[in-house]
C-alpha positions in Angstrom: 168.0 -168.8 66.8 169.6 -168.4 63.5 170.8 -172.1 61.6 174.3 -173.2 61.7 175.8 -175.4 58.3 178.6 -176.8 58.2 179.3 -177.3 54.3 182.1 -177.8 51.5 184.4 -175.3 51.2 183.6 -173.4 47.6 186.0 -170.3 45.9 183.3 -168.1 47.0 184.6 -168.1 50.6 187.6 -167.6 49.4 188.2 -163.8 50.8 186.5 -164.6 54.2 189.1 -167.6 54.5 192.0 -165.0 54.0 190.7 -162.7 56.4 190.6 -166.1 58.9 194.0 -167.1 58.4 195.5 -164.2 60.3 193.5 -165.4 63.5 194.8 -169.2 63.3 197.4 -170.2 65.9 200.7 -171.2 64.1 200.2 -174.9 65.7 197.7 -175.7 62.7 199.9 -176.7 60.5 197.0 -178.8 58.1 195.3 -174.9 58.0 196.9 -173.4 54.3 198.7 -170.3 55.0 197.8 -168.2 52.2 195.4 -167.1 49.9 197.0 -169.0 47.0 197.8 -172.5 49.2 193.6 -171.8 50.9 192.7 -171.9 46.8 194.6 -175.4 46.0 192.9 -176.8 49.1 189.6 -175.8 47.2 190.0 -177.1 44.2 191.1 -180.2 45.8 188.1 -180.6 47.6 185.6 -179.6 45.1 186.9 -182.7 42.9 187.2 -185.0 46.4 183.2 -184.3 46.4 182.9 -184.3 43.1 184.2 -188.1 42.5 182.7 -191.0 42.1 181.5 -193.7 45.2 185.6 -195.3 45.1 188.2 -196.5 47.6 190.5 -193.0 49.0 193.4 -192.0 47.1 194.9 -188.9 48.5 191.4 -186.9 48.8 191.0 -183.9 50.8 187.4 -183.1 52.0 187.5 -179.4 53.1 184.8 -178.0 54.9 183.9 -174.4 56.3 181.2 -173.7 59.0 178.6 -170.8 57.8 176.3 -168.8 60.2 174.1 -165.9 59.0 176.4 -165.2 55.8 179.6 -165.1 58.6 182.4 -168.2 58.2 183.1 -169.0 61.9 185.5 -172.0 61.1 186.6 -175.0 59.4 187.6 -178.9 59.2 188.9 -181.5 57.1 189.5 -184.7 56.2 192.6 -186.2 54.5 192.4 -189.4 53.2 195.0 -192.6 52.4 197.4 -191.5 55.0 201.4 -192.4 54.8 200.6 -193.7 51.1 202.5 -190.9 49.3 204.9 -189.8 51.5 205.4 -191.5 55.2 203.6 -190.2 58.3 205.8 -190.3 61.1 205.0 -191.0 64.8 206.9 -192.4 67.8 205.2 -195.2 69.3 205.8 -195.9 72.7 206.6 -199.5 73.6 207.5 -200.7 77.7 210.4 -202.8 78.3 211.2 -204.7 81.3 214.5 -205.9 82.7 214.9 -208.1 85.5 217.9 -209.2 87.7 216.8 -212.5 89.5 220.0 -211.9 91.4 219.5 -208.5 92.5 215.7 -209.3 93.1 214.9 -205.9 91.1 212.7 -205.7 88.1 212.5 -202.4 86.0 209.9 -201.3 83.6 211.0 -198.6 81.0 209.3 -197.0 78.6 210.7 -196.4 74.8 210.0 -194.1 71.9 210.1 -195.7 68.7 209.6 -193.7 65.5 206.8 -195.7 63.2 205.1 -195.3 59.9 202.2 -196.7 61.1 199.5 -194.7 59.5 199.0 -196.3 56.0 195.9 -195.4 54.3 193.9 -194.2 57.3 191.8 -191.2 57.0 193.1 -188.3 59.4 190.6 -185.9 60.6 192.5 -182.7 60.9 191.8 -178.5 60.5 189.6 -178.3 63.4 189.4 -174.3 63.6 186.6 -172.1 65.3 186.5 -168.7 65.9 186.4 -167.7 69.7 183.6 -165.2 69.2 181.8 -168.6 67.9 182.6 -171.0 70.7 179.7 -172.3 72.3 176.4 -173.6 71.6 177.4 -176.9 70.6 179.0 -175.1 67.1 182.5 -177.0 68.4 180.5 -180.3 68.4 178.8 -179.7 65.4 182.1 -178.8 63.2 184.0 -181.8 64.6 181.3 -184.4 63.9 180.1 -183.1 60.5 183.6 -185.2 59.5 182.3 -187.7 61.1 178.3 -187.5 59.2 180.3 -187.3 56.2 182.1 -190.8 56.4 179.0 -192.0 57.5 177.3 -190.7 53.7 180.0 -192.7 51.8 182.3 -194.7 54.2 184.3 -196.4 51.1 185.7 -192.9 50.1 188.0 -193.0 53.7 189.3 -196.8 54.0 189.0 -198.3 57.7 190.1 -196.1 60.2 190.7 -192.7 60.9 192.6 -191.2 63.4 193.7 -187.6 64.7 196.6 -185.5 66.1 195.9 -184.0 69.1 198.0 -180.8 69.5 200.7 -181.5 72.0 201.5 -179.3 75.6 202.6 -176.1 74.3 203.5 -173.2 76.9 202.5 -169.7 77.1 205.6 -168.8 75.2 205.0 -171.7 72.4 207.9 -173.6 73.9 207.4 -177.5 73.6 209.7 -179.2 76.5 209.4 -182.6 74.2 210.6 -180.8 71.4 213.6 -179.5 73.5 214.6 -182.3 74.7 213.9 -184.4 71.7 213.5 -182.9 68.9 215.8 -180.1 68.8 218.7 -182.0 69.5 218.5 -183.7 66.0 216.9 -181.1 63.8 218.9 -177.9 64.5 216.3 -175.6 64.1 213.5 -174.2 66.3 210.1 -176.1 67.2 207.8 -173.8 64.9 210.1 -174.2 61.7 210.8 -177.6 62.1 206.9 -178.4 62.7 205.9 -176.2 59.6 208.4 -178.1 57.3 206.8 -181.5 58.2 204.0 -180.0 56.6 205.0 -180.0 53.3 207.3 -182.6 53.3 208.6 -185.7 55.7 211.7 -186.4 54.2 213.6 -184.7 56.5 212.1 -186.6 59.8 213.4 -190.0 57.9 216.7 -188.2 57.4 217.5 -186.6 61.0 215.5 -188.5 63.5 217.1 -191.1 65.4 216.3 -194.8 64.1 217.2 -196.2 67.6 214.6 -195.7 70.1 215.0 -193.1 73.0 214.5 -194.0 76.5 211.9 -191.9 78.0 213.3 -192.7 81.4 216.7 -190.5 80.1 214.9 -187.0 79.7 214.2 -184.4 81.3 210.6 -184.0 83.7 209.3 -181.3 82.2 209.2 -183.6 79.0 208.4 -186.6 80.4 205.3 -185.2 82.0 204.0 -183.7 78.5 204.4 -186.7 76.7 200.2 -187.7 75.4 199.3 -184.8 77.5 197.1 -182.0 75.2 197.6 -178.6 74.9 194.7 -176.9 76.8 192.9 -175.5 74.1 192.9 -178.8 72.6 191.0 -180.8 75.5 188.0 -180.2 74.1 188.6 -181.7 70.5 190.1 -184.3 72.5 187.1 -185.2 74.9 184.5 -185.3 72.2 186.7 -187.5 69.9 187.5 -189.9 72.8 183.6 -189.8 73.4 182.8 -191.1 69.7 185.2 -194.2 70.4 188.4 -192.9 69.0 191.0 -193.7 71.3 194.9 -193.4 72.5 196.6 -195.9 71.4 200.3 -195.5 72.8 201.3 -192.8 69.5 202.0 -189.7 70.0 203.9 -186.8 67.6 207.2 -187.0 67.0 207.9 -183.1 67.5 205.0 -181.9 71.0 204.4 -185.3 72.1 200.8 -184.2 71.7 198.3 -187.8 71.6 196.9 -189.6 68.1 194.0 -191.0 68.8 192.1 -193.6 66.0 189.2 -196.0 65.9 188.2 -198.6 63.1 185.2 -196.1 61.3 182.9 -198.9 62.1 183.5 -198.3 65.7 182.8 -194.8 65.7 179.4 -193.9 66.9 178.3 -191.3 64.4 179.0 -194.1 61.8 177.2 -196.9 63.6 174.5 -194.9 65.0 173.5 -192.2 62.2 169.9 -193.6 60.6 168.8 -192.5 56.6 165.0 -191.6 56.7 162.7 -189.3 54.3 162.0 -186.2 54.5 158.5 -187.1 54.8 159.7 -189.1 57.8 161.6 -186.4 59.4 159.1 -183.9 59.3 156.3 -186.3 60.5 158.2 -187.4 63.9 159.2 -188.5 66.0 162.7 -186.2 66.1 165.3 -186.7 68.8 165.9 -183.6 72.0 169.1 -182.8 70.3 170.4 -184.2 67.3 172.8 -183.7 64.0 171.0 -183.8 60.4 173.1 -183.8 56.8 172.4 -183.9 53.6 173.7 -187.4 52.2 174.0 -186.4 48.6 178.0 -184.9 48.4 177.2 -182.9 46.0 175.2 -181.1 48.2 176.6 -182.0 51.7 175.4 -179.8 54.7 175.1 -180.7 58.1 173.3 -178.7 60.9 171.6 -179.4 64.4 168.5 -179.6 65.9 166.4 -179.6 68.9 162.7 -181.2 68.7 161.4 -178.2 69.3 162.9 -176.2 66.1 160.7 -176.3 62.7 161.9 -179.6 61.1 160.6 -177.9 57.6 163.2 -175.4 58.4 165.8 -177.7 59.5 165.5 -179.4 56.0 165.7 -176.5 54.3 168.8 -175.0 55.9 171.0 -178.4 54.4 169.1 -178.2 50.8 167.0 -181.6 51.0 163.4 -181.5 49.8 160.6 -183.4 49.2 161.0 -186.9 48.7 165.1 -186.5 49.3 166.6 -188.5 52.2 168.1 -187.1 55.6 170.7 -189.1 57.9 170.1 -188.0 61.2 172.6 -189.0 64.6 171.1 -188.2 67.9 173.7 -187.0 70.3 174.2 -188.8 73.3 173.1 -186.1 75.9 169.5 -187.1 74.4 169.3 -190.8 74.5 167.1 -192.7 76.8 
C-alpha cells in the first residue's frame, strides 16, 4: 500500500491546489478561493513554520495531504483567535421563570452573541477528496493538527476549538439562518457567511445585542440548532473522540456546533511519546498508529500498522538516523 503524508503546504502545490478549489463546497469559508488568496496562505505558513519556539500571534499552519505525487486534501490551523478582529458566536444560556402563584415553572433557552474565543487556536480547512475517503486518510488529516501542537504546543496558546459546519439542506438553505440571520443582515446565507470571512465588522454592526429567545422561532430552526451538517459528522465524532467537546456555542449564521478542549486535554497531546529512530525501528510498534516528524522544518505525519516496514515508515516523513519520532497510538489499538 502506497504511504500517505500529511505535510506543510509549499508553492510547489500550488497548481494542484487551484485545480482543488473548484471541488470545495462553498460552506468552507477558511478554504482561499483563488489561486492568488491559496498563495498568501502559503507564504503565511511557510514563515508560521519557519519561526522561532514563541507564544501564537496570528500564525496560520497550512497543511496539504500527499499520496503517490496526488494532493487529496488539506487542514489548518489558525492561531490567537478573536485577537485582531472579534470572533463571534452565540452562546446559549437557559433561563427559568417561575410563578409560585400559578404553580408553573418555565425553562427557556437564549442566544447570546459572545466574543468568547480570545487567543485560542481554531483547527479549521478540513478538506478531502471523495475519491480519497477512506482508509483512515480522514483520521489521519484531522489529527496531523493535532501531532503538530503536540511538536511545539507554545506556538497555539491553551485551547483550541472548532466549527462544526451547521444543518444545511439539499438546496444549501440554513432554517437558523432564515429565521435568524436573515432578518438582520439583508442578504442571502452564502454571501453573508463568505463576508464574515474576511471581515467581522459587520456581525458587531447588524446583529442583535439583546439575546433572542430560542423558544420564539420557528421548528425547523430550533431543531438544527448544534445539530451538524451530515457530511460533517464525521469530523465531528473523531474531534469529540480526542476530548474536544460542545460547550453550549454554536455559529451565529447555521447554528452548526464549536466544540474546544484545553490542548492539555486532548489525547494526541497527552498521549503522543518522542522516541529514536533507533527505538522505533527496534520495537515494539503499536497495531495502528500515527508517526510525525517533530522538527517543523520538516513536519510530516503518516500512519502505520505493525506490520508495515518501520525503515520505510521513517523514511516517508524525512527522519533518519539518530533523529527523533513522536508516535500516538490510535485508540482502536490499545490494550
Amino acid at each position: 500500500m502506497s504511504q500517505t503524508v500529511v505535510r506543510p503546504a509549499t508553492h510547489t502545490d500550488l497548481d494542484r491546489l487551484e485545480d482543488m478549489i473548484s471541488r470545495v463546497d462553498a460552506g468552507m469559508l477558511t478554504m482561499p478561493a483563488s489561486r492568488e488568496a491559496m498563495a498568501a496562505r502559503i507564504d503565511r505558513s511557510l514563515a508560521a513554520f519557519a519561526r522561532g519556539s514563541l507564544p501564537p500571534q496570528n500564525e496560520c499552519y497550512f497543511l496539504v495531504m500527499e499520496e503517490e505525487g496526488e494532493l487529496l486534501g488539506t487542514a489548518s490551523i489558525f492561531t490567537n483567535l478573536g485577537v485582531e478582529r472579534p470572533f463571534y458566536s452565540y452562546r446559549i444560556s437557559r433561563d427559568a421563570k417561575v410563578s409560585p402563584e400559578l404553580d408553573v415553572k418555565v425553562e427557556l433557552d437564549l442566544l447570546f452573541l459572545v466574543n468568547d474565543y480570545h487567543g485560542d487556536s481554531e483547527l479549521g480547512t478540513l478538506f478531502i477528496e471523495r475519491k480519497a475517503r477512506g482508509g483512515g486518510r480522514g483520521r489521519l488529516l484531522s489529527f496531523a493538527r493535532l501531532m503538530l501542537i503536540a511538536a511545539d504546543p507554545i506556538r497555539f496558546g491553551t485551547k483550541a476549538m472548532a466549527e462544526i459546519r451547521g444543518y444545511t439542506d439539499a438546496d444549501g438553505r440554513s432554517p437558523f439562518w432564515d429565521a435568524v440571520g436573515s432578518k438582520f443582515f439583508r442578504m442571502e446565507y452564502r454571501v453573508a457567511d463568505t463576508l464574515s470571512a474576511r471581515d467581522h465588522r459587520f456581525i458587531a454592526d447588524l446583529m442583535p445585542r439583546y439575546p433572542i429567545y430560542v423558544s420564539l422561532l420557528p421548528d425547523d430552526a430550533r431543531r438544527v440548532i448544534a445539530r451538524p451538517h451530515p457530511d460533517a459528522e464525521p469530523a465531528y465524532a473523531m474531534l469529540k473522540a480526542q476530548g474536544l467537546r460542545y460547550n453550549d456555542v454554536v455559529d451565529i449564521f447555521d447554528a452548526g456546533p464549536t466544540v474546544e478542549a484545553f490542548i492539555d486535554h486532548i489525547d494526541t497531546v497527552r498521549e503522543t511519546v518522542r522516541m529514536t529512530a533507533a527505538e522505533f525501528i527496534a520495537g515494539p510498534r503499536p497495531d495502528a498508529a500515527l508517526a510525525a516528524n517533530p522538527d517543523l522544518a520538516r513536519f510530516a505525519v503518516t500512519q502505520f500498522t505493525a506490520t508495515d516496514d518501520p525503515a520505510k515508515v521513517l523514511a516517508g516523513i524525512g527522519v533518519g538516523a539518530g533523529e527523533e519520532v513522536m508516535v500516538y497510538r490510535l485508540k482502536a489499538s490499545r490494550a
